[in-house]
GUDRENVEX-556926 format. One line per 2 residues: number of its first residue (from 1); their letters; for each residue x, y, z of C-alpha. Coordinates in steps of 0.02 Angstrom, whole numbers, padded with zeros to 5 digits. Layout:
BEGIN
NUM) a) X:Y:Z | ... $
***
This chain:
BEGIN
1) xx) 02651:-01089:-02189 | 02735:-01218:-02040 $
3) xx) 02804:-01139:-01875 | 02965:-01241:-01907 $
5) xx) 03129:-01155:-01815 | 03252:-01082:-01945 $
7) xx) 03442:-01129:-01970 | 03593:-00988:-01942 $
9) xx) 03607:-01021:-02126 | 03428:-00999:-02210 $
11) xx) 03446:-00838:-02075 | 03617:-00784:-02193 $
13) xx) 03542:-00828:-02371 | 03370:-00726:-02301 $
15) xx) 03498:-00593:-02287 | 03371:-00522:-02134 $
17) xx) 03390:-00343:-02094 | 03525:-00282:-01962 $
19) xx) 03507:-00334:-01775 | 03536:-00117:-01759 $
21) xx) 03414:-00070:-01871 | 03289:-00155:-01764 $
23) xx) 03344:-00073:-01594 | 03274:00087:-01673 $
25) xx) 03090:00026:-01619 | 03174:00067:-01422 $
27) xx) 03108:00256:-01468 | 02914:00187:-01475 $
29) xx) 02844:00163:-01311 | 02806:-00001:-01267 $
31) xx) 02883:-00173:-01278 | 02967:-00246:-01434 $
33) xx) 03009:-00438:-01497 | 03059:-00442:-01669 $
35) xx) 03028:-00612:-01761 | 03077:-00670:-01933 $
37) xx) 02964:-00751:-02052 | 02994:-00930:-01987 $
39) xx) 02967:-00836:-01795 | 03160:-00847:-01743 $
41) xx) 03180:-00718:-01633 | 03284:-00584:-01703 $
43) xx) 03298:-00450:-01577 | 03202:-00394:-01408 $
45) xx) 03209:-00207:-01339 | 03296:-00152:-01195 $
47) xx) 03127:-00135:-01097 | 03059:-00313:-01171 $
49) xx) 03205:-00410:-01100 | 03216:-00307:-00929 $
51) xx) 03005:-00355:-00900 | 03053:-00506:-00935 $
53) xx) 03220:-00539:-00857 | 03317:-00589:-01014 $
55) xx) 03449:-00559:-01105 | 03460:-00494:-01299 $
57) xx) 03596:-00643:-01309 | 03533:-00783:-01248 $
59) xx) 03359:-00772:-01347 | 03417:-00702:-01530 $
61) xx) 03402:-00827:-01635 | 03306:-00961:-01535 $
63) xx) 03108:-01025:-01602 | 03008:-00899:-01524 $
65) xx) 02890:-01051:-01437 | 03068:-01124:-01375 $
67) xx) 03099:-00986:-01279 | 02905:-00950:-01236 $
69) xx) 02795:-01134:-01256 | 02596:-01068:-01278 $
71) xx) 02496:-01102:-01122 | 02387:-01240:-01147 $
73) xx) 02251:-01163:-01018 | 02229:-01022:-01183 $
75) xx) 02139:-01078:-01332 | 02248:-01100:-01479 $
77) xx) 02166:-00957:-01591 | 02177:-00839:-01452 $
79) xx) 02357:-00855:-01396 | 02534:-00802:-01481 $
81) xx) 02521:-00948:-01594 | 02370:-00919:-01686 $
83) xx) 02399:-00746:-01700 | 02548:-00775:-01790 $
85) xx) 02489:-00882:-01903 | 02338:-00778:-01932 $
87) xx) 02462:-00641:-01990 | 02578:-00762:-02090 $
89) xx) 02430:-00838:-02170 | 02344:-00663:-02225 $
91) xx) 02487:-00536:-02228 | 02379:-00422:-02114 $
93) xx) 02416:-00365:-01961 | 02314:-00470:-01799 $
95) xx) 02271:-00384:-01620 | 02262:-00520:-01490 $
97) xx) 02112:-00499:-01324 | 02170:-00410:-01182 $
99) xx) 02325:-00525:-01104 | 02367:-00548:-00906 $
101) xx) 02520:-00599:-00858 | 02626:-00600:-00700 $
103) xx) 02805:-00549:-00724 | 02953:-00520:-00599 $
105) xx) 02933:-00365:-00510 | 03077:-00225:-00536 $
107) xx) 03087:-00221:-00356 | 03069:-00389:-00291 $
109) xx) 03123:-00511:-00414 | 03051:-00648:-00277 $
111) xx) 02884:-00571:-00328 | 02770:-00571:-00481 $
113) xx) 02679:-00448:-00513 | 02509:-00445:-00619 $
115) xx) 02509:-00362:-00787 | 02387:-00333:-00923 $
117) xx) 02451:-00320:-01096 | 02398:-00257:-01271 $
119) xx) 02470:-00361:-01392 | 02475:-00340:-01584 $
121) xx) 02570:-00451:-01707 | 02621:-00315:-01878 $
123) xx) 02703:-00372:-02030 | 02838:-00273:-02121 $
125) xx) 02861:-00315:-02303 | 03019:-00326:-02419 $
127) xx) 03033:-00258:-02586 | 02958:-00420:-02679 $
129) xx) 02835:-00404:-02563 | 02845:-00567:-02450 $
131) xx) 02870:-00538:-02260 | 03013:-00513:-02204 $
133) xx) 02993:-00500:-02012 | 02852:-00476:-01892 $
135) xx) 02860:-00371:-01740 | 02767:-00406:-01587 $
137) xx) 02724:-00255:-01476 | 02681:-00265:-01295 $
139) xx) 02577:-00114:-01239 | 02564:-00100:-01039 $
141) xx) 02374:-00064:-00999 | 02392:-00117:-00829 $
143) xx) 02370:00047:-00755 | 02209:00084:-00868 $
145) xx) 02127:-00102:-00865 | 02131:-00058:-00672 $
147) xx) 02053:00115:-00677 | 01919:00043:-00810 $
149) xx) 01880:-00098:-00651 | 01885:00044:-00532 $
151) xx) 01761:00126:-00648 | 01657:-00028:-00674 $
153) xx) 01656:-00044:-00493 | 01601:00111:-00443 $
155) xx) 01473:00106:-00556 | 01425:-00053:-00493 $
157) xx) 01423:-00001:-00338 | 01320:00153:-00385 $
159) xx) 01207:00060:-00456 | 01183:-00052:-00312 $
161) xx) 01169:00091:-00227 | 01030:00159:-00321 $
163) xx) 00936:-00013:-00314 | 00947:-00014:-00123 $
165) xx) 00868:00170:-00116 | 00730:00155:-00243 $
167) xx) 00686:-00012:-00144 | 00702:00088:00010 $
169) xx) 00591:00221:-00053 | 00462:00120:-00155 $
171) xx) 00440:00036:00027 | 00419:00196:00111 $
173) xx) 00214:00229:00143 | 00245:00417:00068 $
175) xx) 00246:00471:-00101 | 00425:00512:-00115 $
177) xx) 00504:00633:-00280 | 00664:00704:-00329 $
179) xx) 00679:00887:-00432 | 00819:00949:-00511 $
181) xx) 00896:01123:-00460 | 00785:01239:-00550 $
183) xx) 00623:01132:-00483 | 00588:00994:-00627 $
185) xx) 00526:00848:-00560 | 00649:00692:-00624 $
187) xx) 00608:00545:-00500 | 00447:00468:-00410 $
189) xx) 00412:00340:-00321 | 00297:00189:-00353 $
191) xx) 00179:00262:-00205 | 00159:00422:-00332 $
193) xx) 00116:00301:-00481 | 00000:00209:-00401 $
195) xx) -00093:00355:-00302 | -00109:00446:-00479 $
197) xx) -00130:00291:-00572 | 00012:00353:-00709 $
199) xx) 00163:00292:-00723 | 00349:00371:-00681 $
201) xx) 00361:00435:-00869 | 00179:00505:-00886 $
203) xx) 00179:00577:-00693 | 00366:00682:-00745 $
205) xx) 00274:00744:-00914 | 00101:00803:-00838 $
207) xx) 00207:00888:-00698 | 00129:00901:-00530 $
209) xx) 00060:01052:-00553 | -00093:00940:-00660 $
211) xx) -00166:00846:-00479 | -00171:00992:-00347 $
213) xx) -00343:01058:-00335 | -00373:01227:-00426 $
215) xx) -00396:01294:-00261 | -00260:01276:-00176 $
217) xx) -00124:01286:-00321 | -00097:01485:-00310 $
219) xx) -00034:01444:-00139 | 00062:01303:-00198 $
221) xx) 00160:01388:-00355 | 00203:01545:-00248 $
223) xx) 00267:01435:-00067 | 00378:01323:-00207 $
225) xx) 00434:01482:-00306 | 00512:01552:-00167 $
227) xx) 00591:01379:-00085 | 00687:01393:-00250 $
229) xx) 00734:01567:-00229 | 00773:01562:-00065 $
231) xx) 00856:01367:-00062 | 00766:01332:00090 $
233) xx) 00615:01197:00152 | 00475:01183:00054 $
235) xx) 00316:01157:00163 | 00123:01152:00092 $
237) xx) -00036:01065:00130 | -00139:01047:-00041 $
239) xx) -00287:00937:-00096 | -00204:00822:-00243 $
241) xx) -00313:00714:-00374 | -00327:00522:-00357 $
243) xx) -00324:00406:-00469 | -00528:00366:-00447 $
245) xx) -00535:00555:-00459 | -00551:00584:-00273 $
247) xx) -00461:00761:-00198 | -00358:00702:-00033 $
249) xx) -00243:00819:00084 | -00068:00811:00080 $
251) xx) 00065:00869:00151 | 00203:00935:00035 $
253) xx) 00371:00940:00102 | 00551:00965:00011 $
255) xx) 00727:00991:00075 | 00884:01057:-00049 $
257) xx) 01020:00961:-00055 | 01185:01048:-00044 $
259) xx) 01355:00995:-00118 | 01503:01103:-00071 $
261) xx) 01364:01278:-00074 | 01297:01215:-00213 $
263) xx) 01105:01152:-00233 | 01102:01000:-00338 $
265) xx) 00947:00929:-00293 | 00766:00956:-00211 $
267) xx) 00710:00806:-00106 | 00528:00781:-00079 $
269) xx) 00390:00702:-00002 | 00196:00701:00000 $
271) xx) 00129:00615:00168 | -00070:00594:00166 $
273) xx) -00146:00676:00278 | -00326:00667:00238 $
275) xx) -00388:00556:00377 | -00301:00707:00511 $
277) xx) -00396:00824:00398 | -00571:00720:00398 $
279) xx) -00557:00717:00604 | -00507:00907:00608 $
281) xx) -00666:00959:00508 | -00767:00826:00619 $
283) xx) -00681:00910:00785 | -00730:01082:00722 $
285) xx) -00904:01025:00678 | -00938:00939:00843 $
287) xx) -00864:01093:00954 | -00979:01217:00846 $
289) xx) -01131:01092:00883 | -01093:01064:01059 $
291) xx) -01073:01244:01098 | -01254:01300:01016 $
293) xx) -01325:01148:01102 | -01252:01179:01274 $
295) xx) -01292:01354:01268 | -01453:01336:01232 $
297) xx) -01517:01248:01404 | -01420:01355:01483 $
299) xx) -01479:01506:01431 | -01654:01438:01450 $
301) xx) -01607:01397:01633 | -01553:01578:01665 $
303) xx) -01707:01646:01566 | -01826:01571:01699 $
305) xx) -01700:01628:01860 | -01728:01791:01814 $
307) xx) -01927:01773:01796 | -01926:01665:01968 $
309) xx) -01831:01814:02074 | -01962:01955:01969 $
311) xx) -02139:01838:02038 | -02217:01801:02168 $
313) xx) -02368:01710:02099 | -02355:01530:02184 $
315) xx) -02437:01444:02007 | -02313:01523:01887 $
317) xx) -02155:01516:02009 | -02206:01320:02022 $
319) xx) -02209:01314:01793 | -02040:01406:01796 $
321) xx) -01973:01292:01914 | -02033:01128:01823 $
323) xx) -01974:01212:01652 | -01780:01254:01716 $
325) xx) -01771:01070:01801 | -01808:01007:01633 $
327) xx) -01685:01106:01552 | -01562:01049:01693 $
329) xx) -01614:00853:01659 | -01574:00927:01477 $
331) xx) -01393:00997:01534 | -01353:00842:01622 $
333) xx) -01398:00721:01458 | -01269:00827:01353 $
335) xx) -01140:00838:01469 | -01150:00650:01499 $
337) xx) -01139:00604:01350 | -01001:00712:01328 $
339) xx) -00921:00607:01455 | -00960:00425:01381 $
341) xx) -00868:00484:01220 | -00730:00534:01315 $
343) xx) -00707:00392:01407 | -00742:00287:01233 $
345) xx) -00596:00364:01163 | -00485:00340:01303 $
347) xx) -00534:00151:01311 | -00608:00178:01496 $
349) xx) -00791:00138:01455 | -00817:00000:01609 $
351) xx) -00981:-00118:01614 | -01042:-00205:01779 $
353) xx) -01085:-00368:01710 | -01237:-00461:01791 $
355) xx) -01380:-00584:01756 | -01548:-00474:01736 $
357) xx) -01731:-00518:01685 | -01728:-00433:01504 $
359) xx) -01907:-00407:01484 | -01928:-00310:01639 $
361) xx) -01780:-00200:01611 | -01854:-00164:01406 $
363) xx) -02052:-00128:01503 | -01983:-00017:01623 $
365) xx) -01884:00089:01482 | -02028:00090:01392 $
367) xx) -02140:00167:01523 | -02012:00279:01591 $
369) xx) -01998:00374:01400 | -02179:00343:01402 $
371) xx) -02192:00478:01544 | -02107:00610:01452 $
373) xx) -02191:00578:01279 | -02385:00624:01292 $
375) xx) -02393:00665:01114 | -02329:00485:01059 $
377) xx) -02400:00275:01096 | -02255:00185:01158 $
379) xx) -02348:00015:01106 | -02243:-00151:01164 $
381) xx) -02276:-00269:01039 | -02188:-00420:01104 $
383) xx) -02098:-00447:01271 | -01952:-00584:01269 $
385) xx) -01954:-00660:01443 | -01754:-00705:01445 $
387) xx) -01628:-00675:01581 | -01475:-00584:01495 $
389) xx) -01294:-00567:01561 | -01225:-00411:01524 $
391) xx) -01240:-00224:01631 | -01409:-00173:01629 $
393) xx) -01379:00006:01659 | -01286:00010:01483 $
395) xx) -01406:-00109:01389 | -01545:00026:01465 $
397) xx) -01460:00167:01393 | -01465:00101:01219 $
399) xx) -01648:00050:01224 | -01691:00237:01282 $
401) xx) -01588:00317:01146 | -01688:00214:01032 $
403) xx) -01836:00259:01098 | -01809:00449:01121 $
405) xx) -01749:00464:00944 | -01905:00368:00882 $
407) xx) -02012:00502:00983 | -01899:00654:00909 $
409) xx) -01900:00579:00736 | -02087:00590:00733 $
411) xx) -02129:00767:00792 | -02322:00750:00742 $
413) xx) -02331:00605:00850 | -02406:00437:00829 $
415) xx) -02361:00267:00868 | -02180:00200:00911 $
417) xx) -02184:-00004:00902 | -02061:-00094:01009 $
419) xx) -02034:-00284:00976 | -01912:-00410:01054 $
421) xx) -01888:-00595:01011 | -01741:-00728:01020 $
423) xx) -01671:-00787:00849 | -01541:-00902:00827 $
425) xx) -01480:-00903:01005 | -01486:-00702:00982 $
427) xx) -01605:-00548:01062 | -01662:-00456:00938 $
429) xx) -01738:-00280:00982 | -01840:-00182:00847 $
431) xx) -01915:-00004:00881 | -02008:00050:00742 $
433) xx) -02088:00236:00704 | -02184:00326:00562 $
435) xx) -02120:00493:00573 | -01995:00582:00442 $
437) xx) -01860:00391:00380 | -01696:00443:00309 $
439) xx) -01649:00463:00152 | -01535:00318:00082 $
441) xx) -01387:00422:00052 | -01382:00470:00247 $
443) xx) -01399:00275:00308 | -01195:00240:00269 $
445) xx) -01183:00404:00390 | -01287:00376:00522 $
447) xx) -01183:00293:00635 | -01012:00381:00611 $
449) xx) -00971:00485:00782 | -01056:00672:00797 $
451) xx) -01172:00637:00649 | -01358:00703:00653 $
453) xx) -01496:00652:00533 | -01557:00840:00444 $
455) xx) -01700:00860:00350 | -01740:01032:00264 $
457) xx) -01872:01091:00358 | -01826:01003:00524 $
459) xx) -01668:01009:00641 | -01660:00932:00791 $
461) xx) -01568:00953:00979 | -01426:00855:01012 $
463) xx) -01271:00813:00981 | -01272:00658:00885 $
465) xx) -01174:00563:01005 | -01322:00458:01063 $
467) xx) -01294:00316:00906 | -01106:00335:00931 $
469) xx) -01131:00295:01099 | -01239:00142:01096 $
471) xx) -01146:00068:00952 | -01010:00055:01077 $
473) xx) -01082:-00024:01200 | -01168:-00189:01101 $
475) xx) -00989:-00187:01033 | -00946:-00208:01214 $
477) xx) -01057:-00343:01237 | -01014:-00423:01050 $
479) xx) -01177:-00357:00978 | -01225:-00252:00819 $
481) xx) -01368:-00153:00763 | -01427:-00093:00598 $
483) xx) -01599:00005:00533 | -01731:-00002:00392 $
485) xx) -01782:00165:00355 | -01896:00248:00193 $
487) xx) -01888:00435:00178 | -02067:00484:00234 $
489) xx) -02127:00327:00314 | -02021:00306:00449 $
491) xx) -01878:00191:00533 | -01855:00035:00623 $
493) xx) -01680:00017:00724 | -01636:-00135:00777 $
495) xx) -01519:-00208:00904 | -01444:-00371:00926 $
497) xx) -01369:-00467:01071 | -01295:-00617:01081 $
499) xx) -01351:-00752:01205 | -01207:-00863:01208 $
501) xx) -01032:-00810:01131 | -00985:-01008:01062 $
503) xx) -01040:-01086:00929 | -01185:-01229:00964 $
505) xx) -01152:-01312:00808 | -01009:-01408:00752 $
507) xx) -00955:-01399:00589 | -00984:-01525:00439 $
509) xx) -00824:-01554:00359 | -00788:-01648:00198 $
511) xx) -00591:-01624:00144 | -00610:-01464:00029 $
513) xx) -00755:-01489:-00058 | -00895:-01469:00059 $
515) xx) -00891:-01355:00219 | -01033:-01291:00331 $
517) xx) -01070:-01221:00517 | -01185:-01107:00600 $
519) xx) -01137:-00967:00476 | -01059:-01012:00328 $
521) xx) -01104:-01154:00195 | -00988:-01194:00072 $
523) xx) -00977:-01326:-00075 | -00879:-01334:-00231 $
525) xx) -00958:-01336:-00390 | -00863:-01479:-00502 $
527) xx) -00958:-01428:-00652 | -00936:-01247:-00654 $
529) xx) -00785:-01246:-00573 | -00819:-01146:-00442 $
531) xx) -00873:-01129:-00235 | -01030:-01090:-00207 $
533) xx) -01068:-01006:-00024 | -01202:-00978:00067 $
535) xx) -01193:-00841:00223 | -01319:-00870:00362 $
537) xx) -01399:-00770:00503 | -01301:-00637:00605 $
539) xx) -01115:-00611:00542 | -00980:-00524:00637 $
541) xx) -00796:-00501:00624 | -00735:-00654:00697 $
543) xx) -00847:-00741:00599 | -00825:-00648:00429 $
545) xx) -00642:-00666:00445 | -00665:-00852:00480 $
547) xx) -00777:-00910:00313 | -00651:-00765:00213 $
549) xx) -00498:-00872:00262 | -00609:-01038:00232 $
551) xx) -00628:-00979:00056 | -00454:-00940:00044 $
553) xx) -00405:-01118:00068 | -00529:-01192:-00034 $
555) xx) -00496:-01085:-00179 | -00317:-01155:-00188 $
557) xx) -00367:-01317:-00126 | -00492:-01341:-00298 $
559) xx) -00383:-01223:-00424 | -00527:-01138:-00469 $
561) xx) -00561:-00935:-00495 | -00754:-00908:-00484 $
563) xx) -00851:-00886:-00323 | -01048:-00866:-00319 $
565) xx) -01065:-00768:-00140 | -01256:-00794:-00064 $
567) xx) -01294:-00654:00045 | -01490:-00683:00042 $
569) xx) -01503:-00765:00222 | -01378:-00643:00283 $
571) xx) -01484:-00547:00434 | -01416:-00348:00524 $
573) xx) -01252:-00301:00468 | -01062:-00350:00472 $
575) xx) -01026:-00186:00434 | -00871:-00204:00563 $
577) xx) -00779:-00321:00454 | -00805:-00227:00273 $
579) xx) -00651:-00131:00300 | -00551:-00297:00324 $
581) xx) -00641:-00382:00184 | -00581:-00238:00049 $
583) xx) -00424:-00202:00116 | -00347:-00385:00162 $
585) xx) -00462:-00523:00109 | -00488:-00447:-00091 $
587) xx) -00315:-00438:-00095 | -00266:-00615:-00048 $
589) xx) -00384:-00713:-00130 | -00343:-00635:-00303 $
591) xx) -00163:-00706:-00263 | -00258:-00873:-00239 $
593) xx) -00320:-00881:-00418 | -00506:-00776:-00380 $
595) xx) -00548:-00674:-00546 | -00734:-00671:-00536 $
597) xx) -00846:-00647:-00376 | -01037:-00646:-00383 $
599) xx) -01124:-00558:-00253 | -01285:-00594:-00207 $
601) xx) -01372:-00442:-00106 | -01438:-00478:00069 $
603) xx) -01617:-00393:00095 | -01534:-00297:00251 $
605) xx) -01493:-00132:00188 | -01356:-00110:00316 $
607) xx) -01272:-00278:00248 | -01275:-00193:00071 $
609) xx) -01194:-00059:00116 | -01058:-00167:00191 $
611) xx) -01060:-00269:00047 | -01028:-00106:-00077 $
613) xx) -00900:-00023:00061 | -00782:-00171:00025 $
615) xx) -00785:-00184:-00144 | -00780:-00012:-00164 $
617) xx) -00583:00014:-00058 | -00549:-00165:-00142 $
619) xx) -00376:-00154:-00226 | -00354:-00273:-00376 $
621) xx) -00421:-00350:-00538 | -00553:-00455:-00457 $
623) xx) -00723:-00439:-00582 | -00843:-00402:-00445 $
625) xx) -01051:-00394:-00487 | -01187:-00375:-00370 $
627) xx) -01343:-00465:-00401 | -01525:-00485:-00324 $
629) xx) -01580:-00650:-00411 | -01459:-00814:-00394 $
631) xx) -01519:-00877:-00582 | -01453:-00715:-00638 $
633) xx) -01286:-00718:-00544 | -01238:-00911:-00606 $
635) xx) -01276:-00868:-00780 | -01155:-00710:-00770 $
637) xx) -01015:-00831:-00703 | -01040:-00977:-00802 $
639) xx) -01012:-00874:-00960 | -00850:-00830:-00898 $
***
């Protein structure tokens, strides 16, 4: 069926319905054109012609597209036209998309105004059943197209909203959770997934009631029941389980959110405190120690007073004399190192630096704990004629904590070796006894602050600072030290320190495939696709960091994800650097492409333990294996 206009006389012989019969469509909201079957425009309503500013005379009987020509911006099948035809071609009526339009304002007829339309093109039949007119109705939808955008808006904007605070709290170091009114736990944060090692679903199912220790949940249920009886802060300090099945302290903390005296939501957050915890139990421990071992002198000291004013034998006042100034010289070792810690901790530990002959000072320290030790041989093995710059006085005090804890380590007595030599441009001091060793699960300990070595039928005076002390001090003066001990053979500490602080050798260099230097050795494997290093002599920080970030950039450099790590020639420790190994250096290098790392133990039992320390707080997918034997270690990566 054309769109062709049609003639005032095919209009007559159509005998078309009254003009007024029409005009009864003015009761149904809306806007009305009435069209006849060839789309001359038979009638408007009232509201039609005032939106649009016409009159009912000067458009009835006029071609519909005469009066309105289709916009050629709008696709033919989804404007006027093809919606008529659509509805002269299948009899049925045809909804067009949402329309927008700007028509004169009522107001302002210098101004249009935007309008959104529902428009629907319906058939009415005649009694032979062809169509005898079609009327077009205009619905207004202006007013709820622009609440629907409001809608869409706000909910846009909510939404934005939402994004910008689950980034904010997914960056926040806490674990961070929402609960509804009546305490049901309906939001955590990615902190909370990865701490538990569950995700968001899982963590809201198990509840948290499943990770606080069994211990301290009574306390828990009871301080949360009543923050939701009472609508005020919820405060608790409880041990909760980690995702390597560790317990760690936290403290709990929630706040209800009020809406117009209404609660509507509990906002919460778990800030670890474990670390706060660890030094509070170490504090307490310390104090308890330092009390007992303070008292003890002292009370000796007043002990012998007492029998000094009750004699007046010459002999014995002389012994109780000698016996109270050693418990004095006792006093005084406590209370200074008392003082050293403190001053550690405050970052006021000075040094006088100087040039001294090192073999004197290390035979003088020998025979002056020599005097004191009749029961023991202080043998010097070896005497490394070197002048040192560093303070003597300090350097002295960790030679005679070595020494005395040889000589208290071995209560039967017996032989304490001392040894000093110069390897690779370092000084290496050794004193080695044969009384009661350590076992191997107290060697990671030994050297954390206010720690003492116990043995089950032995305790010993002091406070355990002495190690502490003297670890501080080489650090001072850039060195290290590290021990050898079996449990019932004895110990050998050792000490290092540094004769020059720059490197003597400069580095071979060969693009990315081959690097090497005083303490690092590293060459890329072609065949196996992978680097292969080798870590020599006496590592510290700087210089751990420095071959980490080497491998970094030769790991990209070669696109390759193995890495056979040699720590056989590795001498002392590099325990310093562990920390930064696990928690940085893993880290980065599996972004690089690493997926396999074979470790090669060093003999050095300290440089194990460093070794395990970083692999063990190592985040990440990284395959890590530790290996004695290098044939053993290649095989394990080249089958991967």
């Amino acid at each position: 069926m054309s769109l062709v206009p049609l003639s005032p006389e095919d209009m007559e012989e159509k005998n078309l319905p009254a003009v007024e019969r029409l005009i009864a469509y003015e009761t149904v909201p809306g806007m009305f054109l009435v069209l006849s079957e060839q789309l001359i425009i038979l009638t408007a309503s009232n509201a039609y012609l005032k939106a649009r500013g016409l009159s009912r005379a000067g458009i009835t009987g006029q071609f519909v597209f005469d009066i309105f020509p289709p916009d050629p911006a709008i696709p033919y099948e989804l404007g006027f036209a093809g919606s008529l035809q659509e509805v002269l071609s299948t009899g049925k009526p045809h909804q067009l998309p949402l329309i927008r339009q700007e028509l004169p304002d009522q107001g302002n007829k210098n101004y249009n105004r935007q309008r959104y339309w529902d428009v629907t093109h319906t058939p009415f039949f005649n009694e032979e059943g062809e169509i005898q007119y079609i009327v077009q109705h205009c619905f207004d939808v202006t007013d709820l197209v622009q609440a629907k955008k409001g809608l869409e808006q706000r909910e846009k904007e909510r939404w934005a909203t939402e994004k910008h605070l689950g980034f904010l709290l997914n960056a926040m170091p806490q674990q961070v959770w929402t609960a509804t009114a009546d305490g049901v736990i309906n939001y955590v944060n990615q902190i909370c997934c990865f701490d538990f090692g569950k995700n968001a679903e899982e963590l809201k199912a198990l509840g948290w009631e499943s990770f606080v220790h069994p211990e301290d949940l009574p306390g828990c249920l009871n301080a949360w029941k009543k923050a939701l009886q009472t609508q005020l802060e919820y405060m608790v300090e409880f041990r909760l389980l980690m995702w390597d099945g560790q317990y760690k302290w936290f403290l709990g903390k929630a706040i209800p959110l009020m809406e117009e005296g209404k609660l509507r939501l509990w906002m919460g957050t778990n800030t670890n405190i474990d670390h706060q915890k660890s030094n509070e139990q170490k504090k307490d421990e310390f104090l308890s120690i330092a009390s007992h071992e303070l008292k003890t002198p002292l009370t000796t000291i007043k002990a012998f007073n007492q029998l000094m004013k009750r004699t007046n034998d010459i002999d014995k006042l002389h012994g109780f004399v000698e016996k109270s100034a050693s418990n004095i010289f006792r006093l005084e070792k406590l209370i200074s190192d008392l003082l050293d810690v403190t001053k550690i901790n405050a970052g006021k530990m000075s040094y006088t630096i100087k040039e001294f002959d090192f073999g004197q000072m290390l035979q003088e320290s020998v025979e002056s704990v020599q005097y004191t030790s009749s029961n023991h041989e202080l043998i010097l093995t070896k005497i490394e004629n070197v002048l040192y710059t560093g303070d003597r006085f300090r350097i002295e005090q960790v030679l005679n904590n070595f020494l005395t804890n040889a000589v208290k380590y071995s209560p039967r007595g017996g032989k304490v070796l001392i040894n000093s030599k110069v390897q690779l441009d370092n000084i290496i001091v050794s004193v080695q006894d044969f009384g009661i060793g350590i076992a191997s699960n107290d060697l990671q300990r030994l050297f954390e602050r206010y720690y003492r070595v116990d043995n089950s039928a032995l305790r010993f005076e002091g406070l355990g600072l002495g190690l502490f002390i003297s670890s501080e001090i080489l650090k001072g003066h850039q060195g290290s030290f590290w021990l050898e001990s079996k449990l019932g053979e004895g110990s050998t500490f050792y000490f290092r320190l540094p004769l020059s602080t720059t490197s003597s050798l400069q580095p071979i260099i060969e693009k990315h495939l081959f690097y090497k230097d005083e303490s690092i050795t590293v060459s890329y494997n072609k065949q196996y696709r992978r680097l292969d290093v080798d870590w020599t002599g006496f590592q510290s920080f700087e210089s751990v960091q420095r071959g980490g970030m080497l491998l970094l950039e030769m790991l990209r450099e070669n696109q390759c994800n193995k890495i056979l790590n040699d720590n056989r020639n590795v001498l002392g420790t590099w325990s310093e650097a562990s920390e930064w190994a696990g928690e940085v250096w893993f880290p980065m290098i599996e972004k690089a492409g690493l997926e396999y790392f074979a470790w090669i133990y060093s003999p050095s039992v300290f440089s194990q333990l460093s070794a395990k320390k970083s692999v063990d707080i190592a985040v990440g997918n990284v395959v890590t294996q530790f290996f004695t034997d290098i044939s053993f270690a290649e095989d394990w990566l080249n089958n991967k």
